[in-house]
C-alpha positions as CSV (number, residue, x, y, z in Angstrom):
1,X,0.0,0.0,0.0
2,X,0.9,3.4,-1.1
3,X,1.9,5.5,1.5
4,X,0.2,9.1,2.1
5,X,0.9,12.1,1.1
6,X,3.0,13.8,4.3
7,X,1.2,17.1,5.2
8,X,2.7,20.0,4.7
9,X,4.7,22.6,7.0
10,X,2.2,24.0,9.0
11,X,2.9,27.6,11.2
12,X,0.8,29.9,13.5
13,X,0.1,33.8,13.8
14,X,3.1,35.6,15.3
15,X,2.2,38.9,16.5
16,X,5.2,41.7,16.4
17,X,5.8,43.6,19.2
18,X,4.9,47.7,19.1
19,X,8.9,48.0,18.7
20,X,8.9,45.9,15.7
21,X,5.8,47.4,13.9
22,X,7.1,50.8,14.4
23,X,10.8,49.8,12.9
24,X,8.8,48.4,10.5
25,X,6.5,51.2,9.4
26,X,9.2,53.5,9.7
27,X,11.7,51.4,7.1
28,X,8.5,51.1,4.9
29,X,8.4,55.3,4.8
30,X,12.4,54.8,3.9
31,X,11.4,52.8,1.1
32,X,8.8,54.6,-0.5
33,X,6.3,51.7,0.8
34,X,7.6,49.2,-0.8
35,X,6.7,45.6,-0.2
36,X,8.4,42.9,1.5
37,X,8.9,39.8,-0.8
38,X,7.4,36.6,0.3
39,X,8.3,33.4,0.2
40,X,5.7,32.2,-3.0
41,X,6.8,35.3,-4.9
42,X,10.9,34.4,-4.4
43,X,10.3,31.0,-4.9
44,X,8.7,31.9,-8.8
45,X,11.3,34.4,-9.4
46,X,14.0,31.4,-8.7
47,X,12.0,28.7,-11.0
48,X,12.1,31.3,-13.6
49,X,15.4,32.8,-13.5
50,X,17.6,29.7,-11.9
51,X,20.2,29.1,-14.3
52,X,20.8,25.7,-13.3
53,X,17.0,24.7,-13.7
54,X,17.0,26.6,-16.9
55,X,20.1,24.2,-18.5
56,X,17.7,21.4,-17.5
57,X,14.6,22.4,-19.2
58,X,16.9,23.0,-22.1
59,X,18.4,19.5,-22.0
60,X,15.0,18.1,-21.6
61,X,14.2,19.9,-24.9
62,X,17.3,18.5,-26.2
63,X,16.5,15.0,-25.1
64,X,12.7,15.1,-26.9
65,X,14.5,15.8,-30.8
66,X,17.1,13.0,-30.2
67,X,13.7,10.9,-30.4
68,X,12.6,12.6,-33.3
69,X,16.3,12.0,-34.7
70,X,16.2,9.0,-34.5
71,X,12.9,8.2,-35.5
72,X,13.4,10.0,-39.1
73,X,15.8,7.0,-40.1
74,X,13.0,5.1,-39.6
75,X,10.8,7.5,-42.3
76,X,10.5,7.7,-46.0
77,X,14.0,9.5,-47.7
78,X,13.8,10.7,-50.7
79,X,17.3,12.2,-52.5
80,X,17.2,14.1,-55.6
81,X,20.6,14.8,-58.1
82,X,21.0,16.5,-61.4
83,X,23.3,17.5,-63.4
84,X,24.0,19.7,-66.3
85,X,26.9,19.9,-68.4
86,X,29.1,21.6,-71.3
87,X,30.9,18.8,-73.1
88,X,34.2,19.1,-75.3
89,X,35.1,16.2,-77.9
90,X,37.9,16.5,-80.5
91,X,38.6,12.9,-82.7
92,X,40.9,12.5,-85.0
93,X,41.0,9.7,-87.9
94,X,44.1,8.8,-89.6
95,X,45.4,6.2,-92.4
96,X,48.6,4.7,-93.5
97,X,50.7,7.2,-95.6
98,X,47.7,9.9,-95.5
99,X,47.4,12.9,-93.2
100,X,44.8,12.3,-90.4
101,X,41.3,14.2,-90.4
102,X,40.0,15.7,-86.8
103,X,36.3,16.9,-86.3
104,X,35.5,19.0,-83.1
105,X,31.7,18.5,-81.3
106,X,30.4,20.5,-78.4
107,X,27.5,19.8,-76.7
108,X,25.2,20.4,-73.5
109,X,24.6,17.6,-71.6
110,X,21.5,16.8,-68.6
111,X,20.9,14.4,-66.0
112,X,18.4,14.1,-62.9
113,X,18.2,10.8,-60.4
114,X,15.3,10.7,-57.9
115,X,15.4,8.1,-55.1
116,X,13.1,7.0,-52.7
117,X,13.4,4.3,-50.1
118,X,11.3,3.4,-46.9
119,X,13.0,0.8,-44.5
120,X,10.6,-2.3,-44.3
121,X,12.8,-4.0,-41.1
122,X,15.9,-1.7,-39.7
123,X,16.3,-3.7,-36.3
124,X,19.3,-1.0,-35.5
125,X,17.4,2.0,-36.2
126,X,14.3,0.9,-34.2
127,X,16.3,0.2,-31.3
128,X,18.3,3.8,-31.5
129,X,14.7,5.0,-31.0
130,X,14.3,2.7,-27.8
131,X,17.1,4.3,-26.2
132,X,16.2,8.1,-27.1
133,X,12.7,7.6,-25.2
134,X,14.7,5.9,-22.6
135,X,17.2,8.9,-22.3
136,X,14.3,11.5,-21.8
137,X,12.5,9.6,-19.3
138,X,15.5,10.1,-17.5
139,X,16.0,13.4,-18.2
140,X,12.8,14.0,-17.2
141,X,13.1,12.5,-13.8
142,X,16.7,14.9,-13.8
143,X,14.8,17.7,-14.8
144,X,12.4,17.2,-11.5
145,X,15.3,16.8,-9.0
146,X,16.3,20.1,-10.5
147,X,13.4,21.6,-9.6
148,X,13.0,20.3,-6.3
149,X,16.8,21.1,-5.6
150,X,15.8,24.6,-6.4
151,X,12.5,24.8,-4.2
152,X,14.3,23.6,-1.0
153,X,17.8,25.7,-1.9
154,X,15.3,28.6,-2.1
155,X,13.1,27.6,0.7
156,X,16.5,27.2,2.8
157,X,18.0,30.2,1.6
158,X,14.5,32.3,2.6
159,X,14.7,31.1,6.6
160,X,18.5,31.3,6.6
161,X,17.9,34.3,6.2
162,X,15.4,35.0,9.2
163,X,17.3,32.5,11.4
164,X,19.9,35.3,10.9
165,X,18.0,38.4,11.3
166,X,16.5,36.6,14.8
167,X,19.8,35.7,15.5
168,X,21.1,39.2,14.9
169,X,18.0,40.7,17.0
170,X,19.0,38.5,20.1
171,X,23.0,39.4,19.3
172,X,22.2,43.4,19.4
173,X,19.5,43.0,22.6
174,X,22.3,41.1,24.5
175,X,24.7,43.8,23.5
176,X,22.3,46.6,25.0
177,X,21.6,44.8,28.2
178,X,25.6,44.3,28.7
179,X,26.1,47.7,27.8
180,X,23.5,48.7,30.6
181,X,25.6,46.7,33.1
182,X,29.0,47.9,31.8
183,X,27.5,51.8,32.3
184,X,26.0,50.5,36.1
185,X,29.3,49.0,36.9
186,X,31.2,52.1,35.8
187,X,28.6,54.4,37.7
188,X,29.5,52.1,40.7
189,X,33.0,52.2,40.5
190,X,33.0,56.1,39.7
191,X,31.6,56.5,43.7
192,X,34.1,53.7,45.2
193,X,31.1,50.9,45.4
194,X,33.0,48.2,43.4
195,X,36.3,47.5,42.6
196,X,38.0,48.1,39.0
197,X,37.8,43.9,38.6
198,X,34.3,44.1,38.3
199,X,34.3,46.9,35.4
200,X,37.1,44.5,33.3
201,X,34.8,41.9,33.4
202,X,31.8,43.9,32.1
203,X,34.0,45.1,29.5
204,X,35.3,42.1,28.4
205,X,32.2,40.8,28.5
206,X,30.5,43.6,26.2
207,X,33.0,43.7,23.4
208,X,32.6,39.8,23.1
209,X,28.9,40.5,22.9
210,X,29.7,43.3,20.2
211,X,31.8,41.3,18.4
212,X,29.3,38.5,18.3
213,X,26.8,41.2,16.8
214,X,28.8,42.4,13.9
215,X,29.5,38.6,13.0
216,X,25.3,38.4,13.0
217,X,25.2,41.0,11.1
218,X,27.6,39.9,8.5
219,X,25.5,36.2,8.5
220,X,22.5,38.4,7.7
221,X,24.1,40.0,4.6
222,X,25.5,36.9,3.3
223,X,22.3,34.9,3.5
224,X,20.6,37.7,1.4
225,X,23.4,37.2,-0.9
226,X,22.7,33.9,-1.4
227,X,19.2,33.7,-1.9
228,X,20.0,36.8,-5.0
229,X,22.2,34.1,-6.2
230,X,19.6,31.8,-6.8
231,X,16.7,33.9,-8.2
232,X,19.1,35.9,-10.2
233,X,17.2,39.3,-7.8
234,X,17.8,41.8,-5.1
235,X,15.7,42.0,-2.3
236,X,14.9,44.8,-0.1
237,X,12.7,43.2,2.5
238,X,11.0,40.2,3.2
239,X,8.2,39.0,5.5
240,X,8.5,37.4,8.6
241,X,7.4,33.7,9.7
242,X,5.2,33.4,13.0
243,X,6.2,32.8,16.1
244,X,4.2,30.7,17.5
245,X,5.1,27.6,14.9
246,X,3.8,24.3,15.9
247,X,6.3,22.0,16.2
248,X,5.2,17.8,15.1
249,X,6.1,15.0,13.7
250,X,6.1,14.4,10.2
251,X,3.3,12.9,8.8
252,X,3.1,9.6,8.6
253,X,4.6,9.4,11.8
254,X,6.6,6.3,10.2
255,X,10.0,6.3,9.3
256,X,10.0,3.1,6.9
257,X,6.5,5.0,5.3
258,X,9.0,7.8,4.4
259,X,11.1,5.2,3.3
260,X,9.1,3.6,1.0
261,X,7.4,6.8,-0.3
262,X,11.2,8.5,-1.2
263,X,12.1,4.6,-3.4
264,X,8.6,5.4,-4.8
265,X,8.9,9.0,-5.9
266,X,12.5,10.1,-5.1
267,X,13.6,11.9,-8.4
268,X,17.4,10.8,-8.2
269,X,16.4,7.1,-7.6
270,X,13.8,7.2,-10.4
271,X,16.7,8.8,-13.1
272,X,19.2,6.5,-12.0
273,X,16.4,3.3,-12.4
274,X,15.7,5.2,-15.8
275,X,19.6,4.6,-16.4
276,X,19.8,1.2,-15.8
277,X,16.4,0.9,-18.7
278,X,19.1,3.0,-20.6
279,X,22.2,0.8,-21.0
280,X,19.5,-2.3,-21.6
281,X,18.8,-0.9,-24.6
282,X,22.1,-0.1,-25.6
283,X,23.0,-3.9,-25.2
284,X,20.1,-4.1,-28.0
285,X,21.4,-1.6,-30.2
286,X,24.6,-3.1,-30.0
287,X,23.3,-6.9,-30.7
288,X,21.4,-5.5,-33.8
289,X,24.1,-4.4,-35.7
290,X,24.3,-7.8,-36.7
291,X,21.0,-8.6,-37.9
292,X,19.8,-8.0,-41.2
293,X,18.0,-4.7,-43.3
294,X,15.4,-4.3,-45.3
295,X,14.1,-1.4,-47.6
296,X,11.6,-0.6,-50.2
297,X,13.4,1.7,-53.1
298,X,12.3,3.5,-55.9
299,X,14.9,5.0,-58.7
300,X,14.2,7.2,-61.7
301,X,16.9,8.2,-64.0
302,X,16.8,11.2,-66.9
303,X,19.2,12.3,-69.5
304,X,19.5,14.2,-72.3
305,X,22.3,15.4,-74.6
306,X,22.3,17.9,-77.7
307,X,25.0,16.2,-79.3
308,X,25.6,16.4,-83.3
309,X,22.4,18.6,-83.1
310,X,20.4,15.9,-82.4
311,X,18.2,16.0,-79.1
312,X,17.7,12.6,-77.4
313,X,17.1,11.2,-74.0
314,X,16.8,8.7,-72.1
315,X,15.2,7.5,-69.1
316,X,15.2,4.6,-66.5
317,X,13.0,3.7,-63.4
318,X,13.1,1.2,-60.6
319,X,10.7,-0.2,-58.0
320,X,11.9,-3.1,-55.7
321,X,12.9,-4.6,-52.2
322,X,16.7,-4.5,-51.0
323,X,18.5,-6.2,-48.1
324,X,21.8,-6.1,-46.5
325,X,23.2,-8.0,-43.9
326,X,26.7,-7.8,-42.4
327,X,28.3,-11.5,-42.2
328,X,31.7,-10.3,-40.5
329,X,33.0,-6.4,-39.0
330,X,36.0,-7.6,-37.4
331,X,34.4,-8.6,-33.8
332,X,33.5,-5.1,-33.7
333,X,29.7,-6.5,-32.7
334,X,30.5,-9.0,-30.0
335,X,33.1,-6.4,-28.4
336,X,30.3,-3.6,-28.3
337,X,27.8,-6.2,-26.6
338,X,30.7,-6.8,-24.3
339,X,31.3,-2.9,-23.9
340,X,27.2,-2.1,-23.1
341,X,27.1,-5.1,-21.0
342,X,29.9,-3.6,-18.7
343,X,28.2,-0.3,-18.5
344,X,24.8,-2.1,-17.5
345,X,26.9,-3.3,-14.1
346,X,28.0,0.0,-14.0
347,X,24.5,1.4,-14.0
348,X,23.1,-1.1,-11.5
349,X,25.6,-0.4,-9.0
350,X,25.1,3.2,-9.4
351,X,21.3,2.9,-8.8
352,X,21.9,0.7,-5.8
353,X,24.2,3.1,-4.4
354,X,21.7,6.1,-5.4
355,X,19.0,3.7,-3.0
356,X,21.6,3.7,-0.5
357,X,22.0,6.8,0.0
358,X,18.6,7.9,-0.5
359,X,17.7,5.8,2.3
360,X,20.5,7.1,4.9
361,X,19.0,10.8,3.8
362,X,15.5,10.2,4.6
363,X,16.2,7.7,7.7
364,X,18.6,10.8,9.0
365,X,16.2,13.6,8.3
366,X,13.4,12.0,9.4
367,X,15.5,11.6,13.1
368,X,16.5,14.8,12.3
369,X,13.1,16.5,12.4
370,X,12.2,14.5,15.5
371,X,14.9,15.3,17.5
372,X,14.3,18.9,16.6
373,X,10.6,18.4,17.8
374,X,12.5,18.0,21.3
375,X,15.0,20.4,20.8
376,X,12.5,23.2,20.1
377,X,11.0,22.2,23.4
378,X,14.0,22.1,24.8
379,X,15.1,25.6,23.9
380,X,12.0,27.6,24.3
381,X,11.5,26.1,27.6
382,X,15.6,27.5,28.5
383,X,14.7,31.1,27.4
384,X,12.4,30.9,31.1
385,X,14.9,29.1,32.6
386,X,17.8,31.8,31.7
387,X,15.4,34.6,32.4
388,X,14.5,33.0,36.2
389,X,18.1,32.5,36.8
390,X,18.8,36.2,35.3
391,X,15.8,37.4,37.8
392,X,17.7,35.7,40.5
393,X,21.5,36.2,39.8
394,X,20.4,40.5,39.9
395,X,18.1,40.1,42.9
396,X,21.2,38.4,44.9
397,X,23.4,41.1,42.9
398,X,21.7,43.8,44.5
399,X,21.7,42.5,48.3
400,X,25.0,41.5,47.7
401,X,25.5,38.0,47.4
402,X,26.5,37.8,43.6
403,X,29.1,39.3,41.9
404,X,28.8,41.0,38.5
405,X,30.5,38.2,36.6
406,X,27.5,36.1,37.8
407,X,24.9,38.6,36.3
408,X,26.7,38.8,33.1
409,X,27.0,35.0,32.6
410,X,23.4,35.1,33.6
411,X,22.6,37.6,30.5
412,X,24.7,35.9,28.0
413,X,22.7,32.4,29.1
414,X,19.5,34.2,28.4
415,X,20.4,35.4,24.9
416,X,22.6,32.8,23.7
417,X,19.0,30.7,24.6
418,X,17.0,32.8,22.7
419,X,19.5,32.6,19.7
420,X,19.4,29.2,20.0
421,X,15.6,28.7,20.3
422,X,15.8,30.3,17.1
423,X,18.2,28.4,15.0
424,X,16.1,25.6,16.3
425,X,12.8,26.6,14.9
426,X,14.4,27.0,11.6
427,X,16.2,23.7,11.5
428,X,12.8,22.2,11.9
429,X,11.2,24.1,9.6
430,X,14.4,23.1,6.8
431,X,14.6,19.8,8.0
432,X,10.9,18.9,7.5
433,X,10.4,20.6,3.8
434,X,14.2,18.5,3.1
435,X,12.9,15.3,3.9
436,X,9.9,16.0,1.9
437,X,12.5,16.6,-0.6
438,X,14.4,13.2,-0.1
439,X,10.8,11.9,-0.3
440,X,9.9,13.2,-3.7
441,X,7.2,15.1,-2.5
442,X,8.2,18.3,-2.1
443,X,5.9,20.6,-4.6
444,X,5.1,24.5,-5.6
445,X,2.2,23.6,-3.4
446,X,3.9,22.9,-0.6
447,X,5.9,26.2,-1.0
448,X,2.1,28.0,-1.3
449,X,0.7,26.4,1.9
450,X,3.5,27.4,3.7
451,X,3.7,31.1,2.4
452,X,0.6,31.2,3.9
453,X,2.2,31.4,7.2
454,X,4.2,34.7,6.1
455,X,3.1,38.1,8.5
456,X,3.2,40.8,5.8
457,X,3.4,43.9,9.1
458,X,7.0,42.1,10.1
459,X,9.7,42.5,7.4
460,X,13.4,41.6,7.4
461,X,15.4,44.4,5.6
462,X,18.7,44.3,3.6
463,X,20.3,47.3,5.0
464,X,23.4,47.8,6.3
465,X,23.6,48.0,10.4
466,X,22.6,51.2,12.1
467,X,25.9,52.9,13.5
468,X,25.4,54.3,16.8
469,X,24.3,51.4,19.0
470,X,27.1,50.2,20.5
471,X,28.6,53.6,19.9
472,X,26.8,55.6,22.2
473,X,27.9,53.6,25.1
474,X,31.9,54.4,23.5
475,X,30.6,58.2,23.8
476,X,29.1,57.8,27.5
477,X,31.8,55.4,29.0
478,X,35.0,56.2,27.2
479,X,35.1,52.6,26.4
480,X,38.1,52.9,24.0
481,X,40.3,53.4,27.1
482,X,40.2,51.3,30.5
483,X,39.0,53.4,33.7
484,X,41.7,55.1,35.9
485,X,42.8,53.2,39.3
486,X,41.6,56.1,41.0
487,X,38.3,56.0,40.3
């Protein structure tokens, strides 16, 4: 039994935070209000303009005339030649003591041959045709996993891209709340309330946490380079997934269902099969050269001639059956059965090995996606954790019982969570649509469905970091220089 269909990536409403919206309506004035791309709209741009998938439809083309190539050796050919000709002709007669005698003629000459022939049994030619249909069934399985490559490399390119900008957001909030600290700690150690220790470790602590923001930034701008890359497009913006993205099992909750359903419908399995139905027809092609042909012909003949000023033609036709067999090439026959016979092996194995690793990819993904059902979980359920143990570590800060490096391991725990929870979420989300992928399954409609999930008021924007962030804290602290000993 078949197995079904597995559903597709489904998300929830996320709602942005005042914050966010104003950023966003703000960057939207910037613009000239212009509109964030979404997933459906990227993912047409990249089937249309992918260069890669483009060189397949054109093979594919390619692929359909060899079949048409070869089938016109099996068609009627009909040749037509003619000629036309000035002719020259000097003889000379001569006798025995007498002076010879020489007459000159010149003359226009004409000629025309029409052939036709039909092959009645061309064993060779019939099987050439074989292995043309063959070749674009493969193609044509080729010519999918191309397009399925593109839909997940586009798919995967689109939340790399948010994974970043989340990452980034966490990055820049944990830089803020350190630079808070750092200024408190300097405040303190301005009145003689902590010692100079204390404001090294919130310093060193803050320009790891900056220099973790600029490498999220960086991240961002290469991830929007990559998806222009594959759609052959700038983008501006794009819109933001929700956050509240329900996080299950694929369906069917079976991993040998996925299994079966990727040796089914897997694109690269079913051109490699198509392969092996390749090289079996080659071995026929390559046994036929031996057997026997048999045409239908048809000849007609005109010529005329104006010698001696006489005009005259003549004319011949010809309607019969012809065959040709080969008795011996050499052992050119037996050596090319051998040859296609050997490539045969060579196809099976690479199918087998195609199944092989078909089946790792979907048994790993598939573990994949469920461990990230628990890792997701896991994560969102450490952003409360961190923030408790934050709550704490500043509560016993304040009456004295923690130290400042405990408050600023505390902060970097809570935002080095909330990065996490969101790589996560988008490892899922990749994870899911590649094992679709793996499965064979993995659609335009998929794509659609999950576009659907898409919040058009959150945008991710392709613009180069706001200067001033971290800054202001350089401009308020002196931070290029270490605080005097003396307070």
């Amino acid at each position: 039994m078949t197995p079904s269909r597995p559903a597709p990536v489904t998300l929830t409403s996320r709602v942005p935070s005042r914050r966010r919206l104003l950023c966003a309506a703000v960057a939207a004035l910037m613009m000239g209000q212009v509109q964030a791309a979404d997933l459906l709209t990227i993912t047409r741009d990249a089937l249309d303009n992918n260069s890669e998938l483009a060189s397949e439809r054109s093979t594919t083309s390619s692929a359909e005339e060899g079949i048409n190539v070869e089938q016109a050796d099996l068609n009627p050919q009909v040749t037509a030649s003619g000629e036309a000709a000035y002719n020259h002709i000097f003889e000379t007669q001569s006798q025995s003591g007498f002076s010879g005698t020489g007459s000159d003629d010149d003359y226009l000459s004409y000629g025309l041959n029409l052939q036709a022939t039909q092959k009645l049994y061309d064993a060779l030619n019939s099987r050439e045709v074989n292995v043309a249909e063959a070749q674009l069934e493969q193609q044509t399985y080729t010519l999918a996993a191309t397009e399925q490559q593109v839909l997940i490399d586009t798919s995967s390119a689109y939340f790399d891209i948010l994974r970043a900008y989340e990452i980034l957001e966490a990055r820049r909030a944990q830089e803020r709340a350190i630079g808070r600290q750092l200024e408190q700690a300097q405040e303190q150690f301005d009145v003689g309330l902590i010692a100079i220790t204390e404001v090294e470790e919130a310093r060193a602590t803050f320009d790891q946490s900056r220099a973790d923001r600029i490498v999220a930034e960086s991240d961002l701008q290469v991830a929007f380079e990559a998806l222009e890359r594959l759609t052959g497009k700038r983008y501006d913006s794009i819109e933001m997934l929700q956050d509240d993205l329900p996080i299950a099992l694929p369906e069917p909750s079976s991993r040998d269902a996925w299994i079966e359903l990727a040796i089914e419908r897997n694109p690269e399995l079913l051109a490699q099969q198509a392969g092996v139905d390749v090289a079996r027809e080659r071995i026929d092609v390559a046994r036929a050269a031996d057997l026997p042909v048999v045409e239908a012909f048809a000849n007609y003949a005109y010529s005329d001639d104006e010698r001696d000023n006489f005009e005259d033609y003549n004319s011949n036709s010809q309607v019969g059956v012809s065959a040709s067999m080969p008795l011996y090439t050499g052992g050119r026959t037996s050596a090319s059965v051998r040859q296609t016979t050997y490539d045969l092996e060579s196809s099976q194995y690479d199918f087998e090995s195609q199944r092989r690793e078909t089946v790792l990819q979907v048994r790993s993904l598939y573990t994949q996606v469920s461990n990230d059902v628990s890792t997701v979980a896991a994560r969102k359920q450490s952003i409360v954790s961190n923030q408790s143990a934050l709550d704490a570590t500043r509560a016993g800060y304040e009456v004295g019982t923690r130290n400042i490096v405990d408050v600023l391991n505390a902060e970097q725990n809570l935002y080095n969570a909330i990065a996490d929870y969101a790589d996560a979420r988008f490892n899922y989300v990749i994870n899911l649509l590649s094992l679709h992928r793996q499965a064979g399954v993995l659609d335009a409609q998929d794509i659609a469905e999950l576009n659907a999930f898409l919040v058009e008021e959150g945008q991710v924007n392709f613009t180069l970091p706001e200067q001033g962030e971290a800054d202001e804290y350089d401009a308020v602290l002196d931070i290029g220089a270490p605080p005097s000993q003396d307070g």
